[in-house]
C-alpha positions as CSV (number, residue, x, y, z in Angstrom):
1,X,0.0,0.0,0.0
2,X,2.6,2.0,1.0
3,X,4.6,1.6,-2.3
4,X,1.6,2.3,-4.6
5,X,1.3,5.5,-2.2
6,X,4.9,6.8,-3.0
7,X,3.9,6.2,-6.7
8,X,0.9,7.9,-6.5
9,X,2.8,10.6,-5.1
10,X,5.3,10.6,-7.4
11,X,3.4,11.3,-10.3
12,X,1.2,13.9,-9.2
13,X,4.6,15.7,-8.0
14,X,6.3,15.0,-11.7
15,X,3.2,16.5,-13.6
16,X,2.9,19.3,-11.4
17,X,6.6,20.2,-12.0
18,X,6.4,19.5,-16.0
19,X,3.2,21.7,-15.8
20,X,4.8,24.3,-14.2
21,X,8.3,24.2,-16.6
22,X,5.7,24.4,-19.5
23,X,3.9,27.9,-18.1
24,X,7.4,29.2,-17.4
25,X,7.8,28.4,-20.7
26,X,5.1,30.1,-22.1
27,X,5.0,32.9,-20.3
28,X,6.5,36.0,-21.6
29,X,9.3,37.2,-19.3
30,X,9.1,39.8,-16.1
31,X,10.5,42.3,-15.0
32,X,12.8,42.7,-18.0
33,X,13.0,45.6,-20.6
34,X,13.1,45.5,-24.1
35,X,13.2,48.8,-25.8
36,X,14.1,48.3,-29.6
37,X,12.9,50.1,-33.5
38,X,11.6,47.2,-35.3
39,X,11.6,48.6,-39.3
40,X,14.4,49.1,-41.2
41,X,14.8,50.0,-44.8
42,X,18.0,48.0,-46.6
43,X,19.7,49.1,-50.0
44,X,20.3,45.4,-51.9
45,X,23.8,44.6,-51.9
46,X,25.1,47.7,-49.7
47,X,26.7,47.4,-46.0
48,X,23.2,47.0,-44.3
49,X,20.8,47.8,-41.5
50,X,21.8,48.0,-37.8
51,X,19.0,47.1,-35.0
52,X,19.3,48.7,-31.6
53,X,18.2,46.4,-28.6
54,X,18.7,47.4,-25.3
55,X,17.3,45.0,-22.6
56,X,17.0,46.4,-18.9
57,X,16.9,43.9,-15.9
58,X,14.5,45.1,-13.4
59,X,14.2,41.7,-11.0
60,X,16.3,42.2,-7.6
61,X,18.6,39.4,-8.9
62,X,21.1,38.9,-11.3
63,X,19.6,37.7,-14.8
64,X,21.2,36.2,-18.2
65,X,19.5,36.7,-21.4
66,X,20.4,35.1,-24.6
67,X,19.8,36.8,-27.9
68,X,18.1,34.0,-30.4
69,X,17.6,35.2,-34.0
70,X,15.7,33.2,-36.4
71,X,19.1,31.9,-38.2
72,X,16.7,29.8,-41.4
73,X,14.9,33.2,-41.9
74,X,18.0,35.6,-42.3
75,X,19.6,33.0,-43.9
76,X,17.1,32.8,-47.2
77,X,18.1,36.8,-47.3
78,X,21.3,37.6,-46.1
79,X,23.9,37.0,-43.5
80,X,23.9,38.5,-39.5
81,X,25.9,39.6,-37.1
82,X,25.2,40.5,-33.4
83,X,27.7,42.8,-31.8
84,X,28.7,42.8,-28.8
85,X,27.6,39.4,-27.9
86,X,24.5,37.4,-28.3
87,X,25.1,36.5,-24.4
88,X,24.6,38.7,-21.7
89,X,24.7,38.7,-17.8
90,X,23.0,41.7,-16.0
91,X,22.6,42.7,-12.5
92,X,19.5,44.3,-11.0
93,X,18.7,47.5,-12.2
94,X,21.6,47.0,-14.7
95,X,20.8,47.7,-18.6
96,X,23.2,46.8,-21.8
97,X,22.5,47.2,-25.5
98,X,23.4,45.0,-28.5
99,X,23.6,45.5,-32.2
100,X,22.1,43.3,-34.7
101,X,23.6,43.9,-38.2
102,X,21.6,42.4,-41.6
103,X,22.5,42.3,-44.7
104,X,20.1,42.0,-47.3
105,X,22.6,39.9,-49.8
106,X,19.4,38.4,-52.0
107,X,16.6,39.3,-53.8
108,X,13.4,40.0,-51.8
109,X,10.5,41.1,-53.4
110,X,8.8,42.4,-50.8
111,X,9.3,42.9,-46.4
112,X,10.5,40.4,-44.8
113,X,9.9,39.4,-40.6
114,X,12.8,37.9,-38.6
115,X,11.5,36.8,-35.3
116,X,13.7,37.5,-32.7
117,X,14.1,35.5,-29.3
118,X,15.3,37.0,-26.2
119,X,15.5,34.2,-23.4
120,X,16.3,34.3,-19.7
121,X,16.2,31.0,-18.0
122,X,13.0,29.4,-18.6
123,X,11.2,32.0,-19.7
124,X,11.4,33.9,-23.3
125,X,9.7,36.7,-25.4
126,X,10.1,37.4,-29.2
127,X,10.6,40.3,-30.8
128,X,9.7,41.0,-34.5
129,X,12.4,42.7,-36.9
130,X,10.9,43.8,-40.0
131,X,13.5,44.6,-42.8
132,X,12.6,46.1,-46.1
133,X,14.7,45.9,-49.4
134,X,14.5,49.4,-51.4
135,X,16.4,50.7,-54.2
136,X,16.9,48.4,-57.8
137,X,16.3,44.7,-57.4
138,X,16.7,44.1,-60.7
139,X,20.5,44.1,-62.6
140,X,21.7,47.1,-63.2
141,X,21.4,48.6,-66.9
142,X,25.1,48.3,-68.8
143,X,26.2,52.1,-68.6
144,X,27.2,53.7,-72.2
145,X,30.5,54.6,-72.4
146,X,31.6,58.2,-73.3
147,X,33.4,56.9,-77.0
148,X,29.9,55.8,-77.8
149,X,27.6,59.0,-76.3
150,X,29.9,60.8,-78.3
151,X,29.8,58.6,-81.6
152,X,25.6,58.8,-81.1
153,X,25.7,63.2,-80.4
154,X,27.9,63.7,-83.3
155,X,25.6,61.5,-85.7
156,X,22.3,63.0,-84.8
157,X,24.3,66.5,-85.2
158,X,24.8,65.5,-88.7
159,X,21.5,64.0,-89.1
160,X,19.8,67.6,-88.4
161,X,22.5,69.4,-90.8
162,X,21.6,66.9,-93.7
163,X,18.1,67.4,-92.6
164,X,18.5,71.3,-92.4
165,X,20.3,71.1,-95.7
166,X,17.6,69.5,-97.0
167,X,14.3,71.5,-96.3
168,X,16.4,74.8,-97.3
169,X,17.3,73.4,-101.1
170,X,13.6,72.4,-101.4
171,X,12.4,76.0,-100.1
172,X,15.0,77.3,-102.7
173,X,13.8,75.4,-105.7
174,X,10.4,76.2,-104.7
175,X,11.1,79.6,-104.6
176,X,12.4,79.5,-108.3
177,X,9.6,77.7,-109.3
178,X,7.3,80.2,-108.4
179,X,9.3,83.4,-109.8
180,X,9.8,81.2,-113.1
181,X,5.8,80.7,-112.8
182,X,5.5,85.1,-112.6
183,X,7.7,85.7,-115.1
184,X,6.0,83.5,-118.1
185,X,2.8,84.5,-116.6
186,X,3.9,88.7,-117.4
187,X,5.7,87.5,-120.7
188,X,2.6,86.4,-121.8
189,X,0.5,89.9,-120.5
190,X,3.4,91.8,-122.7
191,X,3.1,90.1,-126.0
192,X,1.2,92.4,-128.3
193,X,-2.0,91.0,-130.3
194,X,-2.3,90.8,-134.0
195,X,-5.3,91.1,-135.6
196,X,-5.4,88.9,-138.5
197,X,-6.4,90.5,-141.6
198,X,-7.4,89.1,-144.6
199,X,-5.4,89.4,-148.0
200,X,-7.0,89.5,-151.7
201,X,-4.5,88.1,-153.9
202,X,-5.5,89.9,-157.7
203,X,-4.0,87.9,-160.9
């Protein structure tokens, strides 16, 4: 009886003490400070964005917190870097700050989320960083050297003289035209009219 007792007992005390882990767990953490900017806008393929965390312990005991990015996530994008450490050990009252650099190094069509856990013993919060790529995603266009602007100016500057040329020969020869057009017309007004007469011939 006695044996099946202890068992009893032993039980109960083992689910009550995975029940409580499991709460801890879950349960976001105290007396702890997070003050961080979540957005950031990234140029593709430049240095980067740099998140500010700072995390304040306000429990009367000493606390360590561990700094948990969602590797897979940054991964599919880019590379991280956290700076000082991802690790740190804080005394009541006591604050620090850490730096979370990201490098956008792939395309990303649109905003992407990195979940962010900060953990102190058993208990854990998660922060959400939100990182947005702007500026070209597409390749860049080849640039035109200055041989070939200058090749392309000086051809449509002798495109415009030919064209120039051109319209002022045809303004010219029209021009002619139309005096050559005045002048037969007045030739004609100055020729004097003959009347016709008609002549007897006598044998």
């Amino acid at each position: 009886m006695n044996k099946h007792l202890i068992i009893g007992l032993f039980l109960i005390s083992a689910m009550i003490l995975l029940s409580n882990i499991v709460l801890a767990e879950t349960a976001e953490m105290k007396d702890t400070g997070i003050d961080y900017v979540p957005y950031r806008e990234i140029v593709v393929n430049e240095p980067g964005a740099v998140y500010q965390i700072k995390i304040t312990n306000y429990a009367n005991d000493e606390r360590y917190y561990e700094i948990i990015p969602n590797s897979e996530i940054i991964r599919s994008i880019g590379t991280y870097r956290i700076d000082p450490s991802d690790k740190l050990n804080l005394d009541s009252s006591e604050e620090a700050t850490v730096y979370l650099y990201i490098s956008v190094e792939k395309p990303l069509s649109s905003r992407a989320a990195i979940p962010v856990i900060i953990k102190s013993g058993l208990t854990e919060t998660t922060i959400n960083l939100v990182v947005r790529p702007i500026g070209p995603l597409m390749p860049a266009k080849p640039q035109v050297d200055a041989r070939t602007k200058l090749i392309t100016a000086v051809f449509k500057i002798i495109i415009s003289i030919i064209l120039i040329i051109v319209i002022v020969i045809a303004i010219i020869l029209g021009f002619r035209r139309m005096r050559k057009r005045k002048s037969e017309e007045t030739d004609e007004g100055l020729k004097p009219e003959f009347e016709e007469e008609e002549i007897d011939t006598y044998y």
